[in-house]
C-alpha positions as CSV (number, residue, x, y, z in Angstrom):
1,X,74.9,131.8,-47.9
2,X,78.1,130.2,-46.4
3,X,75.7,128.5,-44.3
4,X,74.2,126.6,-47.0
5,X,77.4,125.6,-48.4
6,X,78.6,124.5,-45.2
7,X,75.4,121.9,-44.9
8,X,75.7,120.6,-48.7
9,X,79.1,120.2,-48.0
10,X,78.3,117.6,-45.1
11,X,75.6,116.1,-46.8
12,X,78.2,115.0,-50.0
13,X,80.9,114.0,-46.9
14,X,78.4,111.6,-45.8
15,X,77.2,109.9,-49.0
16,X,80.7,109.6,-50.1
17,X,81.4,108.1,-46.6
18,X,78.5,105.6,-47.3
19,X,79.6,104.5,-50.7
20,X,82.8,103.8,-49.3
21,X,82.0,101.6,-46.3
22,X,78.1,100.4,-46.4
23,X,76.8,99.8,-43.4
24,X,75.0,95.9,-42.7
25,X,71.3,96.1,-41.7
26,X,70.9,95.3,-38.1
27,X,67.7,93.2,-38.6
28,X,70.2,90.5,-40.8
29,X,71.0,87.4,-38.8
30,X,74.3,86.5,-38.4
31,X,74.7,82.8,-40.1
32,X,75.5,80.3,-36.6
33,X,77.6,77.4,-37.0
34,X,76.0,73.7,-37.5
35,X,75.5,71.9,-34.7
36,X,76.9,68.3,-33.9
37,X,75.5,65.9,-31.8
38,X,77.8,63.7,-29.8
39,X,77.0,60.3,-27.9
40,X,76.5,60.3,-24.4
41,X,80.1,58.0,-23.4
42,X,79.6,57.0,-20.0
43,X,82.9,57.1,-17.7
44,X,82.5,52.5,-17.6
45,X,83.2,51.9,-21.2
46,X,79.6,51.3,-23.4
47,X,76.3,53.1,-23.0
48,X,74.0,51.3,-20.5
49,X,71.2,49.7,-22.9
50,X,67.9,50.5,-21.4
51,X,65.7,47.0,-21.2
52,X,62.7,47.1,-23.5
53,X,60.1,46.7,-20.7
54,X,57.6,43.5,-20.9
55,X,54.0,43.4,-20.5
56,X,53.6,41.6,-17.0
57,X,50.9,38.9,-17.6
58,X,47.7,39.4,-15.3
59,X,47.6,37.2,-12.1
60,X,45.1,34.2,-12.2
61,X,43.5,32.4,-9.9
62,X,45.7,28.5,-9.4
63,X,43.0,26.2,-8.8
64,X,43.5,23.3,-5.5
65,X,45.3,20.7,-6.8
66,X,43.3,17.5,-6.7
67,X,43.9,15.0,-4.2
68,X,45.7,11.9,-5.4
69,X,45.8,8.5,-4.6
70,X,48.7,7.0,-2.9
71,X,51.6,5.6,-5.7
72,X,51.9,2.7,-3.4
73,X,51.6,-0.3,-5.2
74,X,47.9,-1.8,-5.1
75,X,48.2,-5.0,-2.4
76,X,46.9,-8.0,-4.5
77,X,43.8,-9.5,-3.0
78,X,43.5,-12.8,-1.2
79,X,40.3,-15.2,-1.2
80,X,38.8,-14.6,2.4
81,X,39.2,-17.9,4.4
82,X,35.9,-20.3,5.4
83,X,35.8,-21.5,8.4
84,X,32.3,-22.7,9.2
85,X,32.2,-26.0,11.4
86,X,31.7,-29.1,10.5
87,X,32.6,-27.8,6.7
88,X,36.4,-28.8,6.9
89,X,36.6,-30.1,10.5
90,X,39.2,-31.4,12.8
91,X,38.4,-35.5,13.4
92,X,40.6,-35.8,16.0
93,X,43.8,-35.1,17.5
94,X,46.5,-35.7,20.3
95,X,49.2,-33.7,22.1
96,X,52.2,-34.6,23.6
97,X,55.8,-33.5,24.8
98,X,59.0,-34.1,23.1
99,X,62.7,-32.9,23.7
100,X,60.9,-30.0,25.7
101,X,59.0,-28.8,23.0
102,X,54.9,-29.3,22.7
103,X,53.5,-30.8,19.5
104,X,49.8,-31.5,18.6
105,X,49.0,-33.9,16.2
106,X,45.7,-34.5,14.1
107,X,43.5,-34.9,11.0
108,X,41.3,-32.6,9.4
109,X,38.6,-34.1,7.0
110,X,36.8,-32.2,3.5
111,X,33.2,-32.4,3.9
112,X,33.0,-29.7,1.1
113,X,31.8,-30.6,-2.4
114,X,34.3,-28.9,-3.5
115,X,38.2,-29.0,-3.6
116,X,39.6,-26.8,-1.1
117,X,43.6,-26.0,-0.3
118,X,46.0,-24.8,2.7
119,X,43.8,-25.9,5.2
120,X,45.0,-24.1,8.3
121,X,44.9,-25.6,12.3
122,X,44.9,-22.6,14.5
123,X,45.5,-23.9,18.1
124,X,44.6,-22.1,21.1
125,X,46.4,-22.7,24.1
126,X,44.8,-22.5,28.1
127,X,45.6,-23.1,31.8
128,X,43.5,-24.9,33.9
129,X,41.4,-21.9,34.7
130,X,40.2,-21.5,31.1
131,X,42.8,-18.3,30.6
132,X,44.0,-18.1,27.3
133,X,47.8,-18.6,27.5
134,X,49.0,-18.5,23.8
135,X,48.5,-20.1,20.5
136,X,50.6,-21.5,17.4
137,X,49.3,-22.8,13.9
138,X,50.5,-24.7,10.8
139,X,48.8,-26.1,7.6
140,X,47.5,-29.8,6.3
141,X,50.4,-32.0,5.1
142,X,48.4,-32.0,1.6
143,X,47.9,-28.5,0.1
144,X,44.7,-29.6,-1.4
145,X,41.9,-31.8,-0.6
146,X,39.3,-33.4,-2.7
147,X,35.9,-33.9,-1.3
148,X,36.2,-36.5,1.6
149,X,40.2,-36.8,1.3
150,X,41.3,-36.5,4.6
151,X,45.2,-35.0,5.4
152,X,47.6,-34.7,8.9
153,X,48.4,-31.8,10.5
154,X,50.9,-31.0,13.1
155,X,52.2,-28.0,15.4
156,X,55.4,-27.7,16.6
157,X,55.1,-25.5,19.9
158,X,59.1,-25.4,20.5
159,X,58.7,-22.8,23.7
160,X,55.0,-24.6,25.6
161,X,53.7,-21.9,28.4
162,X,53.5,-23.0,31.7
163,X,50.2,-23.9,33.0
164,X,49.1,-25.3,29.9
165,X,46.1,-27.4,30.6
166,X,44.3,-28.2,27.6
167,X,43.9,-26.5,23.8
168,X,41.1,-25.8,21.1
169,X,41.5,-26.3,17.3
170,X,40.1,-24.5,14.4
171,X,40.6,-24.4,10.7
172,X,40.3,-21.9,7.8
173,X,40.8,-22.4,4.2
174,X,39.6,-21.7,0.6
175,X,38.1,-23.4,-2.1
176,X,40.0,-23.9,-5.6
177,X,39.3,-25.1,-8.7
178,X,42.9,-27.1,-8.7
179,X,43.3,-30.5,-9.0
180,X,45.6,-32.1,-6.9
181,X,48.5,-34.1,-9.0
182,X,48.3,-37.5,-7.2
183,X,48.7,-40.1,-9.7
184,X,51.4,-41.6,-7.8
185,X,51.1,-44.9,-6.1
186,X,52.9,-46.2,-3.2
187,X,53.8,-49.5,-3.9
188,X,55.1,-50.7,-1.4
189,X,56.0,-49.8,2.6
190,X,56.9,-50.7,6.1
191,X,58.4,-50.2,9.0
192,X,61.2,-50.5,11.1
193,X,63.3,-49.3,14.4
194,X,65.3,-46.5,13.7
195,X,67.8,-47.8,16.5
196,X,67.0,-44.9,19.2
197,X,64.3,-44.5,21.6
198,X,60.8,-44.6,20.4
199,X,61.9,-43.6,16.3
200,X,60.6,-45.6,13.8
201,X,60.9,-45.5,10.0
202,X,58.2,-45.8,7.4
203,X,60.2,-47.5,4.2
204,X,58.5,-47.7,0.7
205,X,58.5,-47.3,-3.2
206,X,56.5,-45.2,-5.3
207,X,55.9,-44.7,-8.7
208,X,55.1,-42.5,-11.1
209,X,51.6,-43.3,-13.2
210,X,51.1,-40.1,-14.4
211,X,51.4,-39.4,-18.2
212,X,53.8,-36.6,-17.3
213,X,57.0,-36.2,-15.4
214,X,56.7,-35.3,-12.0
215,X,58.5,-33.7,-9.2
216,X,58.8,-33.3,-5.3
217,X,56.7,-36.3,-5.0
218,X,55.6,-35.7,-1.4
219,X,55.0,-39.1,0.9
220,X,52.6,-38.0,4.2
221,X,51.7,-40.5,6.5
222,X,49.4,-40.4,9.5
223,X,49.4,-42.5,12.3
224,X,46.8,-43.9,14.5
225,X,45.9,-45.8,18.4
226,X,44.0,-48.9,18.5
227,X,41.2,-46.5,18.9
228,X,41.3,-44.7,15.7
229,X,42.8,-40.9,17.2
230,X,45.9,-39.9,15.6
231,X,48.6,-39.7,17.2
232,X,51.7,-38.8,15.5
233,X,51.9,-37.3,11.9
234,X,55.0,-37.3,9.2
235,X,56.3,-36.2,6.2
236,X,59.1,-36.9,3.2
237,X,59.9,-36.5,-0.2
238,X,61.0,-39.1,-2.7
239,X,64.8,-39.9,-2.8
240,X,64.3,-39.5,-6.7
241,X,63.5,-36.0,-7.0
242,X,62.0,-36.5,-10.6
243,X,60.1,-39.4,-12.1
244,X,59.1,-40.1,-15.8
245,X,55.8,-41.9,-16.3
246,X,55.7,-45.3,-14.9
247,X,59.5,-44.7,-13.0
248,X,59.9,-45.3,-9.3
249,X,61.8,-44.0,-6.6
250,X,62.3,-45.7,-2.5
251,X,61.5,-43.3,0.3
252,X,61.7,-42.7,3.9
253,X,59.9,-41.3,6.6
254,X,61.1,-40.8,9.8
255,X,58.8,-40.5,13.4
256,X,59.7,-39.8,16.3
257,X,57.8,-40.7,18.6
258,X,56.0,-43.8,16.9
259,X,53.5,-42.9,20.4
260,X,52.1,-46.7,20.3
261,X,50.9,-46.4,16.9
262,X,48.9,-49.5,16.0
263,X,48.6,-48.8,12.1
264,X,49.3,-45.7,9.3
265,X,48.2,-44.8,6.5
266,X,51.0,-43.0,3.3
267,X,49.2,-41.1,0.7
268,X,51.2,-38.6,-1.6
269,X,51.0,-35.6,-3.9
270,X,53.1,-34.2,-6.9
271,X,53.8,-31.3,-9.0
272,X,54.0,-31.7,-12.8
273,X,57.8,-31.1,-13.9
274,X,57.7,-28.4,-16.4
């Protein structure tokens, strides 16, 4: 019996126990706090910003580039020179030696129907063996020639080679549609000593019969032997650099050597004033 009492006696200890402190269940979660997410603060000052990445572009194929033409400017082109005998030939001509230089004198003739200009005299210079032993050139004393207008020539060869013996002639030229401007007359002209050695001068007047005003009113004049073969050649402009229609203007041309020169012959040519 006391046992009994003993065992009720515990069992009201403990539920009074219980009421008085309750006791948590052990499967309840204890509440954590909230969590805070701080940046990343690197030790350099900002974040390092990563670089948005870009879509690399697929390699294609770069053609050959296409060969170019030179930029060099385009040389204008030049009418190729005739030179066919007979067409614009050489009627005669003479050489002789002045104040140590070589000059060969001479007259080239238009056979052509048409005009032609800048007739050039190539001379080729040999010893007495036939060896070529140079060459020099110049042009007509007219820069254009109607058909059968003859013109002078004459090339200065200030250094001769030794051994020269004898010389050929050629010419080249072109044809042009140019006329030349040679209504100018030469009224009148002759000659005189020019005081020293063999110089002479060729005196005149010329005028202008042109409708226009001219200038550089070029006087040529060609010499000849009592046989016809030229034999010395000259040239000069008008002292009056610029004539009006019908004005006139004295002249002089200079040769040295007159190389017995039985007669000449003065023609001229212009330009129109503009």
């Amino acid at each position: 019996m006391r046992r009994v009492l003993i065992f009720f006696s515990s069992v009201l200890l403990l539920c009074l126990v219980l009421t008085l402190f309750p006791v948590k269940a052990a499967s309840e979660t204890p509440s954590l706090p909230p969590v805070v997410y701080l940046p990343l603060i690197r030790k350099d000052g900002l974040p390092a910003a990563t670089p948005t990445p870009t879509n690399t572009p697929v390699p294609t194929n770069t053609p050959a580039p296409t060969p170019t033409a030179s930029t060099s400017a385009t040389p204008t082109m030049t009418p190729t020179p005739t030179n066919v005998s007979g067409d614009v030939p050489v009627l005669s001509s003479s050489t002789y030696v002045a104040n140590g230089s070589r000059s060969i004198v001479g007259e080239v003739e238009n056979n052509t129907s048409s005009n032609v200009e800048f007739v050039k005299i190539v001379a080729s210079l040999y010893n007495s063996s036939g060896g070529s032993i140079g060459s020099s050139l110049n042009y007509a004393d007219l820069d254009i020639l109607t058909p059968g207008q003859r013109a002078p020539f004459s090339i200065l060869i200030s250094s001769p080679p030794a051994g020269f013996d004898h010389y050929t002639l050629q010419t080249q030229w072109t044809t042009t549609s140019l006329q030349p401007i040679s209504c100018t007359t030469v009224l009148s002209v002759s000659d005189r000593s020019a005081g020293f050695d063999d110089a002479r001068l060729i005196d005149g007047q010329v005028r202008n019969d042109c409708s226009s005003t001219v200038q550089f009113v070029r006087l040529v004049a060609t010499l000849y032997d009592a046989s016809g073969r030229v034999v010395q050649a000259g040239l000069a402009f008008s002292t009056i650099a610029t004539l009006t229609p019908g004005q006139t203007s004295p002249f002089e041309i200079a040769i040295e050597p007159w190389n017995g020169a039985t007669r000449y012959e003065v023609q001229t040519e212009a330009q129109l004033a503009p």
